[in-house]
N, C-alpha and C positions, 0 to 999 in steps of 0.2 A: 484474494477475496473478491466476489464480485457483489457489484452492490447496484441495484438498479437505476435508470436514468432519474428516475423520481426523485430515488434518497438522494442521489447525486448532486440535484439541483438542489435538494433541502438545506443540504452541509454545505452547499455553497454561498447559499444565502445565508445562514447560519454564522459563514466566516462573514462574511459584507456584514451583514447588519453586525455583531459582536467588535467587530473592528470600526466603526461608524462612532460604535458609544466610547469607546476610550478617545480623552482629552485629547490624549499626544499625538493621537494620531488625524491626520488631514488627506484628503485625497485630492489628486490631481486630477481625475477622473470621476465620471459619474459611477452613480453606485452599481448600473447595471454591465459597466464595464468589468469594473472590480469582482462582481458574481462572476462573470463569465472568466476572468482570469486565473478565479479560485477556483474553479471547475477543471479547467485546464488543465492547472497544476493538480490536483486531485487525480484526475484522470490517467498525468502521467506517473504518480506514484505508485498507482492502484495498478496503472501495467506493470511497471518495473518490480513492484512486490509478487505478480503472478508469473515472472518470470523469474524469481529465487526460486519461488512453489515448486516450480517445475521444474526449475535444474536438479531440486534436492530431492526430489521424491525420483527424477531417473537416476542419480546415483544410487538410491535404497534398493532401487528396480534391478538394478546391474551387478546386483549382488550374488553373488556364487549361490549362498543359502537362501530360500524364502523367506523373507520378513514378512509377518502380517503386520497389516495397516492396524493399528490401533493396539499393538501389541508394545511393551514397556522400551522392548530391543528398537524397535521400528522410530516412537516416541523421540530417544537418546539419540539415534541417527540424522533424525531428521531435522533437529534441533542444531546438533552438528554440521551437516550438512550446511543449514540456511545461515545459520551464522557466519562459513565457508565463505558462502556464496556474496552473503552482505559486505564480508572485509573483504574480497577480489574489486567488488563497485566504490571500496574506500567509504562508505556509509556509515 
């Protein structure tokens, strides 16, 4: 999924601030550290799930028969497929 630099920074702030207001939690760091870490990590999630996308949709692709994209056969594959892909990363 891509999501743009804006939202990006939004959800990041998003975690900072939402994590600021619980008790339990304390920071070592200032809060615009904390955003920028949350972004980070966002960022590398946001790769690593566009890189399931794309293993599983070239396996559909490498398929003998045509599967259409959006078709119920394609749906079930690729569902299969990502899931595949998620437990290889132990995820």
């Amino acid at each position: 999924m891509r999501i743009s630099p804006d939202k990006l920074n939004k959800l990041a702030h998003t975690v900072a601030d939402t994590l600021a207001e619980i008790d339990e939690v304390g920071f070592l760091e200032d809060r615009n550290t904390i955003r920028q870490e949350a972004r980070t990590a966002l960022t590398a999630l946001l790769t690593q799930e566009a890189g399931i996308d794309e293993a599983a949709r070239k396996k559909i692709a490498s398929q003998r028969k045509i599967i259409l994209e959006g078709s119920q056969e394609w749906e079930i594959l690729y569902r299969k497929y990502y899931n595949d892909e998620v437990r290889k990363l132990g995820i």
